[in-house]
N, C-alpha and C positions, 0 to 999 in steps of 0.2 A: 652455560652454553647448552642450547638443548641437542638432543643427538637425533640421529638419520630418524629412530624410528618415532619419536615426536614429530615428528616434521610431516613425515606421510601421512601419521594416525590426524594431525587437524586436514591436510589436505582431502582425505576421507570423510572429515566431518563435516567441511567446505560441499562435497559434493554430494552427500545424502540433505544434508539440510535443503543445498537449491534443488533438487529434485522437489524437497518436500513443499516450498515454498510454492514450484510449478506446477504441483497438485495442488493445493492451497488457492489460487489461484483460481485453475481450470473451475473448481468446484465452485467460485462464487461467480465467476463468470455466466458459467451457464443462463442462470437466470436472466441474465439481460438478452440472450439471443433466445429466449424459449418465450417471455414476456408476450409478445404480439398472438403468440397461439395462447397461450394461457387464457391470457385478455379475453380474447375471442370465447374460450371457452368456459369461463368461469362470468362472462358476461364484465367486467370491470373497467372503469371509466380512467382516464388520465391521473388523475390522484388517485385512485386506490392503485394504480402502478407504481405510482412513484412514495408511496406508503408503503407496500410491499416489496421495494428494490431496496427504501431508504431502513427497514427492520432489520439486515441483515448489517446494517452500519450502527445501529444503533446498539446492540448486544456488542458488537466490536469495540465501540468506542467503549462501551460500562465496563467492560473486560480488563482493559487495556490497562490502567493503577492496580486494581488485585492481581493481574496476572504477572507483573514485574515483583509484587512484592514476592509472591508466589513462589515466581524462580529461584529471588534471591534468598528466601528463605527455603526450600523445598529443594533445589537445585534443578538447572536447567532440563537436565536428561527428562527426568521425571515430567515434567511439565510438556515436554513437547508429546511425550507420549499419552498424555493424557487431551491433550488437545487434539491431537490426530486423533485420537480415538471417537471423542465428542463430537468431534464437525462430523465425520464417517459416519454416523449412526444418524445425523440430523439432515445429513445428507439423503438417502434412504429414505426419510420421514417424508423430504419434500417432496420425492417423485409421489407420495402416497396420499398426500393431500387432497382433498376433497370439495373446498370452496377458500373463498376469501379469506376467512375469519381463520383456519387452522394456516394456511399460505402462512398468513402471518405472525401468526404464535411459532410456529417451524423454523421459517429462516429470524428470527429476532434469537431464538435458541441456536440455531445454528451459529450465529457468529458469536455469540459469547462462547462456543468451541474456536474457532477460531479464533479469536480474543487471545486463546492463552499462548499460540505462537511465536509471534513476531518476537514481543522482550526474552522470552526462553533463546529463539534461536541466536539472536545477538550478544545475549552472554555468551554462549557456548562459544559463538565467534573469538568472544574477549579468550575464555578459558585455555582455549587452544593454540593459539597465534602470540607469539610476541606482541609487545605493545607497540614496536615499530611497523608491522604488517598488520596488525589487526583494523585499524582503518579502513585501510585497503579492500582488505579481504571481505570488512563488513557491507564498503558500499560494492563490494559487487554483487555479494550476495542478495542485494535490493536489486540489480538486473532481473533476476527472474518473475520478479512481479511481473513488467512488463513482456520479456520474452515468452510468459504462459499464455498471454494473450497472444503473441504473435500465431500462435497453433491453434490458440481456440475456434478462433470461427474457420479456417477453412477445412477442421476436424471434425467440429461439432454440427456446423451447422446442415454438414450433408446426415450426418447421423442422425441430428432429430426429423429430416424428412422422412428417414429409413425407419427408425424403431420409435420416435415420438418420445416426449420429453420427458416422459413418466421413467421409460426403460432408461435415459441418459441418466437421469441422479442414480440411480441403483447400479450404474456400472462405476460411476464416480466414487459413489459410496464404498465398493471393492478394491479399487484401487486405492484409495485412503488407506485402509486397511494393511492392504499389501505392502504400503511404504511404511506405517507405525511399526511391521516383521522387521523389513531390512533396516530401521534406524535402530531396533531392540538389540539384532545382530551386526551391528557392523558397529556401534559405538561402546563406550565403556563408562560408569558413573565416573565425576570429575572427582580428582584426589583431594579438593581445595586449595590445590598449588596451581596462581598463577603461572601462563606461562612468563608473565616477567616479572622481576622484584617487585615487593608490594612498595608501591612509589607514591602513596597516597595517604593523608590522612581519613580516615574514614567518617563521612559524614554522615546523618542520620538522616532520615524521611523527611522530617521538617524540613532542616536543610537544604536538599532537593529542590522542594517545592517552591522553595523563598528566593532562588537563585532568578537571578534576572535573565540570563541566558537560557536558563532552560523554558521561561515562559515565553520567551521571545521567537526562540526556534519552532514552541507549540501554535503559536499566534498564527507565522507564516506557514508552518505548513497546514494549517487550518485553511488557511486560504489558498494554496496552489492547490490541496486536495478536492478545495471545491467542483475545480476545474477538469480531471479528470474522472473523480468520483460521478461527476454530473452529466459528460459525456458518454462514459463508458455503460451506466443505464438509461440514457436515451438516444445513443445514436445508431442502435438497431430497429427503433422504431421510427425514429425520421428517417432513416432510406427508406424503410418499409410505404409511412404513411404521407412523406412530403414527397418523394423521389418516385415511389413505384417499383421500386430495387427489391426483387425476391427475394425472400431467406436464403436461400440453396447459393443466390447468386450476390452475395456481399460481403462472402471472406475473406476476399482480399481490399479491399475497402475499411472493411474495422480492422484488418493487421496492420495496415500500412501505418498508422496512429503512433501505435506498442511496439513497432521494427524500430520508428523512429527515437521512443521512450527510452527501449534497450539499448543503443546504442550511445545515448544521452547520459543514463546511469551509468556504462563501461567508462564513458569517457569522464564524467562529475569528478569522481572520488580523484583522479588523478591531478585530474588541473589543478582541484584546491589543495593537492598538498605538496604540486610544483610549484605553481604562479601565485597562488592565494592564502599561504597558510597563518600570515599576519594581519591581512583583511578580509577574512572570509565573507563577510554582512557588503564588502566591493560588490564579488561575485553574485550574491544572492540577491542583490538589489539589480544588477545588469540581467541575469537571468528571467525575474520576475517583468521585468520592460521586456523581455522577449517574448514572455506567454501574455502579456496585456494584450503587446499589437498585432499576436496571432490570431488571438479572439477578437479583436476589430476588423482583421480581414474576415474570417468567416460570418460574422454579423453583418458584413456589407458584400461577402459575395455572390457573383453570379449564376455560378455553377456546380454542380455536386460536387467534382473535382476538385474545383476550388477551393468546395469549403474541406474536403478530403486534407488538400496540401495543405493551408492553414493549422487544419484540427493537428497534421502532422507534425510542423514547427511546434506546435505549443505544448505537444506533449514530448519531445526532444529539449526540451525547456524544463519541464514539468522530470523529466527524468533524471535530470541533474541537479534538480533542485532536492530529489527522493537520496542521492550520492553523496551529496555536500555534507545535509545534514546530520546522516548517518555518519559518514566518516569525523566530522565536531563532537557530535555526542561519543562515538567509540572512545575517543583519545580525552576528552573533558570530564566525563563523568569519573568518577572512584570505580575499579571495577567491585568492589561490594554493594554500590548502588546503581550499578546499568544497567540493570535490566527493570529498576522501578524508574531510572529517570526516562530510560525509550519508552514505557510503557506510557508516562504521563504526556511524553512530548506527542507517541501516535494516537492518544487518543483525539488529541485536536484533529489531528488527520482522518481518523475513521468518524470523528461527529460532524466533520465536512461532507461524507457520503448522504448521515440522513438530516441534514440540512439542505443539501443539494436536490439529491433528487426529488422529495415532496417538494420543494419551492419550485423547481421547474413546471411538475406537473402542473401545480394549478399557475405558475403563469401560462401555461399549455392552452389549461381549460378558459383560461381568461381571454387569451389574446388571438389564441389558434400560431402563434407566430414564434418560430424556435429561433430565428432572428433576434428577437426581444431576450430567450435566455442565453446565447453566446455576449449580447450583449451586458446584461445581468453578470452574466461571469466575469466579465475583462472588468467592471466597476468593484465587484470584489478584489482583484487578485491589485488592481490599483492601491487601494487600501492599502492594501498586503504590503504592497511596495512601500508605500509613506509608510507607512507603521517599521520597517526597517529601516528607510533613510536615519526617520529620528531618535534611533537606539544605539547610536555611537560603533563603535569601532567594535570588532569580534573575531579573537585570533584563536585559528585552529589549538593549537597548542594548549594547555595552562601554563607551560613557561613561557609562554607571550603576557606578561603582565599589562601590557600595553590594551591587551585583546581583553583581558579575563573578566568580566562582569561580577561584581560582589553579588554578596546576596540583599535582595530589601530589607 
């Protein structure tokens, strides 16, 4: 049984991690609300934006296998600090950037800092929490992905008209800093004791990789990240250049998306482990027909608004789909290997960013018609969805045998 002050000490680590995650976040966000002055200013066409938004996914995704091996060997603590530290310094570099060509040697470095996040924090998740909470705990800790956006643009976007986007990365970059302090002092290295019996045989890397469920989970979220990764760097420039929607005046316009995301992720993790925890692949195929027909309304709507509301349902879809996940892999993985098997499953998700965004751009430059990439997305995540339907049955649990996918 663990005692009171275990119990605090994870809820502690619960709330420095999401903090960190919400800087995490803020820091890559930037870029997509600063893009249109950039553009402007470094002179850059529709593909070298979406080559430039898409390098920052691309070091993410390379990251994402050595950084879980990383943790699991190196241990969690260690690794997050050293990824805070990394993006924080590459953060810095961005505002200092000088043309095209360093742009994008900078943020492609920057996210292999960020890279080594995500699997570090989700072990620490497992480390701390019982394995009956730790789900839970894990998918909400994916809330804050999208609650950092909900602050981004009505924060940031009055501050780059104020001090311009060079001075925003170098406050970024500070702050980064300031949270690798408070994680250094408010946490403690892990003693190697789960917080629950080791209830697992231990599998090796191979393993892992061979597991049909874990390729399956990588597949789909491959393709719901398409969908958010693809909006989130171009939907500052289509109000800008399809709408007429000033910077200063589109804050609440891109939060509306990510309020709805955040509330999708609070509610994901739960449903699938009231209503759904012997057919998880139910829910995630119902889910994924929700972001299809979202993105068919906004391919066929009328009005900014419109496509506003749309973009909103699918990423409310989209944020349960980031809850589901997480909460399967927390409780299915070995914890001696979860933080290499999140790492393999996000890197599908983080190579949906730079698959995303250069594909859009030059559908951009081809068509002039952002119509044409919402549509482009709902034929992916379609995919997505078949590609589910016909992968049988998938139970939260491993003691759902019924659920549990061998390996190949």
């Amino acid at each position: 049984m663990r005692s009171g002050t275990d119990a605090m000490r994870a809820k502690l680590v619960f709330i420095v991690l999401y903090l960190i995650w919400l800087v995490s976040y803020v820091d890559r966000a930037v870029i997509t609300y600063a893009a249109p002055v950039i553009a402007t200013e470094f002179a850059l066409n529709h593909q070298q934006i979406g080559w430039t938004l898409g390098a920052f996914y691309l070091g993410y995704a390379v990251m994402q296998i050595p950084a879980g091996w990383l943790a699991d060997r190196f241990g969690a603590r260690v690794m997050v600090l050293a990824g805070v530290g990394f993006w924080s310094f590459f953060t810095l570099l961005t505002g200092l950037s000088g043309g095209f060509a360093a742009l994008l040697a900078v943020r492609l470095l920057f996210g292999l800092g960020e890279g080594l996040y995500p699997p570090a924090s989700v072990k620490m998740i497992r480390e701390s929490f019982t394995r009956e909470k730790a789900p839970l705990a894990a998918s909400l800790l994916m809330s804050s992905s999208y609650l950092g956006l909900v602050f981004t643009p009505p924060l940031l976007l009055p501050l780059l008209g104020v001090v311009g986007w060079r001075t925003c990365f170098e406050i970024l970059a500070g702050l980064g800093v300031t949270m690798a302090v408070v994680f250094a002092l408010t946490t403690r290295p892990s003693t190697g004791q789960d917080a629950a019996p080791q209830e697992e045989k231990p599998e090796g890397w191979s393993q892992i990789i061979r597991r049909r469920d874990v390729w399956r989970l990588m597949l789909v979220w491959f393709v719901a990240s398409l969908v958010n990764k693809g909006l989130d760097g171009w939907m500052p420039t289509f109000l800008l250049r399809a709408h007429h929607v000033a910077i200063k005046s589109a804050g609440a316009l891109l939060a509306a998306p990510n309020l709805a995301a955040t509330l999708g992720s609070l509610l994901g993790g739960w449903i699938v482990m009231r209503f759904f925890s012997r057919r998880a692949d139910a829910l995630l195929s119902l889910i994924l027909l929700g972001v299809a027909l979202s993105l068919a309304g906004m391919a066929t709507a009328g009005s900014i608004n419109i496509v506003i509301l749309f973009e909103s349902i699918a990423y409310f879809f989209k944020g349960m789909i980031l809850a589901v996940i997480t909460a399967i892999v927390t409780v299915r993985l070995p914890r001696t290997r979860l933080a290499s098997g999140n790492g393999f499953i996000n890197f599908g998700g983080q190579m949906a960013g730079f698959v995303a965004l250069p594909m859009m751009g030059v559908v951009l430059d081809a068509t002039g018609s952002y119509a044409m990439t919402f549509a482009l997305l709902m034929v992916a995540v379609t995919c997505g969805l078949a590609l589910n339907l016909g992968s049988g049955r998938l139970g939260l649990s491993p003691e759902d045998q019924s659920g549990r996918m061998k390996t190949a």
